[in-house]
C-alpha positions as CSV (number, residue, x, y, z in Angstrom):
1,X,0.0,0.0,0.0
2,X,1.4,3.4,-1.1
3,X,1.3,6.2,1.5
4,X,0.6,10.0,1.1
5,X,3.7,11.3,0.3
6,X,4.4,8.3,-1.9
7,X,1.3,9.0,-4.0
8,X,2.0,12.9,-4.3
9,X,5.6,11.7,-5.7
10,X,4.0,9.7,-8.1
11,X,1.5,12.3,-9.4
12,X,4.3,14.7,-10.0
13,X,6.2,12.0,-12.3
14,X,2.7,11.5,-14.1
15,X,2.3,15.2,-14.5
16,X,6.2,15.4,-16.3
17,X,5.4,12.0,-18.3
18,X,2.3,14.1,-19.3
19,X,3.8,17.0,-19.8
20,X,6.4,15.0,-22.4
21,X,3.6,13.3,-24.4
22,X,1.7,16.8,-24.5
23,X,5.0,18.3,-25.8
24,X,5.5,15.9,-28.3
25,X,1.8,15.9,-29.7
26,X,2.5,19.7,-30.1
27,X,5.2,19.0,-31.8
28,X,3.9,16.4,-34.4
29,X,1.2,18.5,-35.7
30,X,3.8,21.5,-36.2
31,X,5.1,18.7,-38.9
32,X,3.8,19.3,-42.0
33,X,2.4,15.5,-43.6
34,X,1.5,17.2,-47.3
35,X,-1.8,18.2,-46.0
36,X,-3.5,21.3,-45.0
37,X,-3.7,21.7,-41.2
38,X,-4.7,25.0,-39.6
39,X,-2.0,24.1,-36.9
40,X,0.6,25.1,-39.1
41,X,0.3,28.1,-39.3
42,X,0.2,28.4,-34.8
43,X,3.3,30.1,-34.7
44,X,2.9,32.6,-37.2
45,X,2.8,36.4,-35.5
46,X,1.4,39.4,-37.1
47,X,2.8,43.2,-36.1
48,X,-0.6,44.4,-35.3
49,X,-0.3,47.8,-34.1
50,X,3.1,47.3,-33.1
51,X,2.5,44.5,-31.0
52,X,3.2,40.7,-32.3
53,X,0.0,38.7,-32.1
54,X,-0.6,35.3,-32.8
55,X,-2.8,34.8,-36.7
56,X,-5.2,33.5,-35.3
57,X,-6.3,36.2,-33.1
58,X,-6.4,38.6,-36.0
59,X,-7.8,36.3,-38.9
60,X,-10.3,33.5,-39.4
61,X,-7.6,30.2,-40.9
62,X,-9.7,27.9,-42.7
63,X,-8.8,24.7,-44.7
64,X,-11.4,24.5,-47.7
65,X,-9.9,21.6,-49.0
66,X,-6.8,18.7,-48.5
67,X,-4.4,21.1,-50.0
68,X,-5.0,24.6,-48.9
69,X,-5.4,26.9,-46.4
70,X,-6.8,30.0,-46.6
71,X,-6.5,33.0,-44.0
72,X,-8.9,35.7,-43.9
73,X,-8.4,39.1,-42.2
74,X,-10.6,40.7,-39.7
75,X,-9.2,43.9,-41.0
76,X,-8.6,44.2,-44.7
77,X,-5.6,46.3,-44.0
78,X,-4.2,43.7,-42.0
79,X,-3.8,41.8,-45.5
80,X,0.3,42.7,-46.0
81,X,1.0,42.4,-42.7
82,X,-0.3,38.8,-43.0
83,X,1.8,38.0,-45.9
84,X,4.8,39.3,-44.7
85,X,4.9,37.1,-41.4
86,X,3.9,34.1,-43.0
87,X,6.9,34.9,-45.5
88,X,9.0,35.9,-42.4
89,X,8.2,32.9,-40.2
90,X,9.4,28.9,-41.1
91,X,6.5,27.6,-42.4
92,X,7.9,27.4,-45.7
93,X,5.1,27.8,-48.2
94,X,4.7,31.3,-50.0
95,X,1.7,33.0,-49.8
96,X,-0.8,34.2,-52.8
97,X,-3.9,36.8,-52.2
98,X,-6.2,38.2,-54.3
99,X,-6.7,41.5,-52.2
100,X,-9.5,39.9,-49.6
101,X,-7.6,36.3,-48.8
102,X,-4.3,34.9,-48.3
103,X,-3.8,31.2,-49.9
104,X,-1.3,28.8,-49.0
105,X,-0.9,25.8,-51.4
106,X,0.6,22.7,-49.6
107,X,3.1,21.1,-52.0
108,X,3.2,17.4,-52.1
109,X,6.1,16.1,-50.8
110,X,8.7,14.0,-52.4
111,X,9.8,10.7,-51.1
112,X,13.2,11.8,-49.8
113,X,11.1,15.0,-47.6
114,X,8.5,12.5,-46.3
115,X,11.9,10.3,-45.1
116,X,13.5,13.0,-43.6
117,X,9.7,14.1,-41.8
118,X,9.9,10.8,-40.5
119,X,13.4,11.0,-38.8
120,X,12.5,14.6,-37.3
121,X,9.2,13.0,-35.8
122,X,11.5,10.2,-34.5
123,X,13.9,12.7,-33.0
124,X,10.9,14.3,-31.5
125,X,9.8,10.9,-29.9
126,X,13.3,10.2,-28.2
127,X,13.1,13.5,-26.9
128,X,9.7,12.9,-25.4
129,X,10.9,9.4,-23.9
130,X,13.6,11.0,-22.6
131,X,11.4,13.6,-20.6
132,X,9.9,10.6,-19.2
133,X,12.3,8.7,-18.4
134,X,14.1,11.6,-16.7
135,X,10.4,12.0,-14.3
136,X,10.6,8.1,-13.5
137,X,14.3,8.5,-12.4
138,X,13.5,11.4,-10.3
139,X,11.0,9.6,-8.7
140,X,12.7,6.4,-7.8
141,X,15.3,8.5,-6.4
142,X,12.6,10.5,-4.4
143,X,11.6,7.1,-3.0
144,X,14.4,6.2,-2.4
145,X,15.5,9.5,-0.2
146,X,12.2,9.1,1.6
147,X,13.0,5.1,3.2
148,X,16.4,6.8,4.7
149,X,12.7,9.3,6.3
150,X,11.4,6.7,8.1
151,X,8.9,5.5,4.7
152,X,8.9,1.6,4.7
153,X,10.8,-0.2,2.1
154,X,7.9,-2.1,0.8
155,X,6.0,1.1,0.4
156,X,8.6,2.3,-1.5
157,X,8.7,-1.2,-3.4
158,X,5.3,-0.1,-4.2
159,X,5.8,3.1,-5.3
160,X,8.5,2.2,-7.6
161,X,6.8,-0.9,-9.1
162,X,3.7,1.7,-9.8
163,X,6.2,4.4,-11.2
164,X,7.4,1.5,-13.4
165,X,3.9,0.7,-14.9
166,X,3.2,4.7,-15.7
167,X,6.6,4.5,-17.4
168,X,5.8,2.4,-19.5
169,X,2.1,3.1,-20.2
170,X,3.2,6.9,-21.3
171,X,5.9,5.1,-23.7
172,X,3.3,3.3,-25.6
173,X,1.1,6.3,-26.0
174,X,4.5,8.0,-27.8
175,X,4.5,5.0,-29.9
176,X,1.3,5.2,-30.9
177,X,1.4,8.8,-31.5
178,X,4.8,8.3,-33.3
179,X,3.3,5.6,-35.5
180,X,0.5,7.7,-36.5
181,X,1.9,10.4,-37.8
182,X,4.4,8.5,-39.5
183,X,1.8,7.0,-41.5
184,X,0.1,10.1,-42.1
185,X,3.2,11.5,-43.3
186,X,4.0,8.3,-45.6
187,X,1.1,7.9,-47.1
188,X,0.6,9.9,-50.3
């Protein structure tokens, strides 16, 4: 049976294995699988009265079909601006408008790209286990301080064994996550 302090350890490892598979979601849908996604475009800021401002809080981002996206302005004025971040930031696709919207076409992507997407996600996924491996660590080692406390070794057993099975549940959701977007990215 896990005690208080034992439990609270183990929340805060959950919370940082959490935290990494959050991270690495993010991080997924930032890459770009040869179809429009609105999330592409999340780190694009706009100078909007001198202040940088996320696109989305100054235009409506719409994907109308599998291989564009289209970014209207609140403020027709607002149109350059627009353009010129987009252009600025590392999406990589070049903007067209017509005066009212801004289009981005979403090349397809050549076998070698799609590879290389692949390896980056992959890099993104070590990166990820590594956060949680790093929170399971930490919390061994917490358990560990705490028998020299007065906490029972079996407790502490316990609490590592439990530790343990998080570890490894949070690695299989970054499989999972890993394998999906590498089949969204292979498949053409």
């Amino acid at each position: 049976m896990i005690n208080e302090l034992g439990k609270q350890i183990i929340d805060n490892a959950v919370e940082e294995m959490q935290a990494s598979v959050e991270f690495l979601d993010d991080s997924l849908v930032h890459i770009r699988a040869g179809k429009a996604s609105v999330r592409i475009l999340d780190s694009v800021k706009v100078d909007y009265y001198g202040s940088h401002v996320p696109l989305a809080n100054v235009a409506t981002i719409t994907t109308p079909d599998a291989k564009t996206i289209a970014v209207q302005p609140w403020e027709k004025n607002l149109i350059g601006a627009i353009e010129k971040a987009i252009l600025a930031s590392d999406v990589g696709i070049t903007p067209s408008n017509n005066g009212e919207i801004i289009r981005l076409g979403i090349p397809p992507l050549t076998e070698e790209r799609r590879k290389q997407l692949v390896k980056q996600a992959g890099a993104d996924v070590e990166e990820a286990k590594i956060g949680i491996r790093n929170a399971r660590r930490e919390a061994i080692e917490r358990l560990k301080k705490e028998v020299k406390n007065g906490m029972p070794e079996d407790v502490e057993k316990d609490g590592e064994a439990e530790v343990q099975k998080m570890h490894d549940k949070f690695v299989k959701k970054l499989e999972e996550l890993f394998a999906a977007k590498e089949k969204e990215i292979m498949t053409v």
